[in-house]
N, C-alpha and C positions, 0 to 999 in steps of 0.2 A: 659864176656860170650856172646856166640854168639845169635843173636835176635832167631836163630831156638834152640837154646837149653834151651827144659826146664828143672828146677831147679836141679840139682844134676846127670845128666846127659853129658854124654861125646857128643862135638857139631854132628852134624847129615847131612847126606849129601846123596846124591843120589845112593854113592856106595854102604850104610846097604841095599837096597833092589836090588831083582834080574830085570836085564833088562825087561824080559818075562815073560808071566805065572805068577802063585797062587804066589800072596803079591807083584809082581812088583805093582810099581803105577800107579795108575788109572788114562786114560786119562782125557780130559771133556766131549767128547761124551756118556761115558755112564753113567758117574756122571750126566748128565742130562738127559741121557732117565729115568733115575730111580727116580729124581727129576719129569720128567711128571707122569709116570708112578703112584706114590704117587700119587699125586697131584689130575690125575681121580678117585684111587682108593679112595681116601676121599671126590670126588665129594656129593656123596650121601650123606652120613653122613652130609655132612657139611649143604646142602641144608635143610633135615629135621632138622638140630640143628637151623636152621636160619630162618626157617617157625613157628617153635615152637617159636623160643624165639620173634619174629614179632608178632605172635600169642598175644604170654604173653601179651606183650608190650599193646598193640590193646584193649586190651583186647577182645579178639578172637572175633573182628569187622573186617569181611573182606572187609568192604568197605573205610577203615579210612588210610587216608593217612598220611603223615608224618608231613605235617600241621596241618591235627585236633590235632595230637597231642602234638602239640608246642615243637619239639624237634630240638636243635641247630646242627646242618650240623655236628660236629664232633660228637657229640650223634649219629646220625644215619650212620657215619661212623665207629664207633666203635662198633655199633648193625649189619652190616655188617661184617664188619673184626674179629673183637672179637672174635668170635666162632670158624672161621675158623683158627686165630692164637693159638686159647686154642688147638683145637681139633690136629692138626698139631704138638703140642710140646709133648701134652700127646701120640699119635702115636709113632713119631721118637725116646722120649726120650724113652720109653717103650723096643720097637724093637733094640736100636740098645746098650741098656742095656745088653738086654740077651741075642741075639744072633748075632751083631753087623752089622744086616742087617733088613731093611724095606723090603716090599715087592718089591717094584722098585729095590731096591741096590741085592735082588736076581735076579730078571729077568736080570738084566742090568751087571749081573755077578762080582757086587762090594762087598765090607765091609769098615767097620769103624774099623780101628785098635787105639789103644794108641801107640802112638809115640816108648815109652819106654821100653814095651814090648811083641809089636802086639797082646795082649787080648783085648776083648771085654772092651770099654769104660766102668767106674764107671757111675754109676746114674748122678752123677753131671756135669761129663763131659759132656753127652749124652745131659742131659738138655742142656747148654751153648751152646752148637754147634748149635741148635736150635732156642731158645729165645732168644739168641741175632738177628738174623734177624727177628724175630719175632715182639721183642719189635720196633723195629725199621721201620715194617712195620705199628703197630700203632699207629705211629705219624700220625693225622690229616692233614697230608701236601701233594702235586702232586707230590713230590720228594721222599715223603718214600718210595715207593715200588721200584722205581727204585732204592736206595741207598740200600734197604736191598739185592734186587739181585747184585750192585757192590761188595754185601761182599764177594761173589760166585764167581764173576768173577776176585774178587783179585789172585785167583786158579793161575791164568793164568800168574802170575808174582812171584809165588814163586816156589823157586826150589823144594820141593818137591811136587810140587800141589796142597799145600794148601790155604784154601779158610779161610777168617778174623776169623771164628766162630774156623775152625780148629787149628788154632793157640792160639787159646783164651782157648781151650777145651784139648791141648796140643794131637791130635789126627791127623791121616792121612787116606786117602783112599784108598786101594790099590785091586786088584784085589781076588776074590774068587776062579777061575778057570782059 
């Protein structure tokens, strides 16, 4: 069976979709303006979930640093990242569950299809396509975040576009309009 085809599934090749236009596949350019686009739009949120939970941490001392409070370099890398990788899965997985777009993948005129038969991604799927770069962004390491975005830019080498998460998620991206 071919590595694009999953399970029960006839293999899968660039002809099922049309050249142009609504369900052709999606470049990278706007798979990642819609990648930014997110990204600001959970600016905020992310900020007050990461003040708050600093807050907590602190115990709402705002003059205490990460020394008083004796926490190990990946503790407060993960008091960092954490929130912003929870808040990011429960977003994506949410939105692209029920209507198989985020708010970026509308502006950016994209969707999340299933491979199999271009509906809206399952719950599970939705999740995976996410929290794998996710989990992989909180590894305590200078490498993870750039390896979580390699998984994105594997896009760039598979014939239908797909990016690691997408093939894990058995899903594709294809155009809205």
């Amino acid at each position: 069976m071919d590595d694009d085809t999953p399970a029960g599934l006839a293999p899968v090749d660039r002809d099922r979709f049309p050249a142009r236009g609504v369900n052709s596949l999606a470049p990278m350019g706007p798979r990642a303006l819609a990648r930014a686009f997110d990204a600001l739009l959970l600016a905020v949120p992310y900020l007050v979930i990461t003040i708050v939970a600093m807050m907590a941490v602190t115990g709402f001392d705002v003059d205490a640093t990460a020394d008083d409070l004796g926490l190990s370099t990946t503790q407060q890398y993960l008091l960092l990242i954490g929130p912003a990788v929870a808040l990011v899965v429960v977003y994506e997985t949410i939105c692209t569950t029920l209507w198989g777009q985020t708010a970026g993948k509308v502006v950016a005129g994209v969707r999340v299809a299933r491979l199999g038969n271009g509906r809206c991604p399952l719950w599970w799927e939705s999740a995976i396509r996410i929290a794998l770069p996710g989990l992989v962004a909180l590894v305590p390491h200078g490498l993870a975040l750039f390896v979580a975005v390699c998984l994105y830019l594997a896009a760039g080498f598979d014939p239908l576009g797909r990016s690691v998460p997408d093939r894990a998620a058995g899903t594709v991206v294809v155009r809205a309009r």
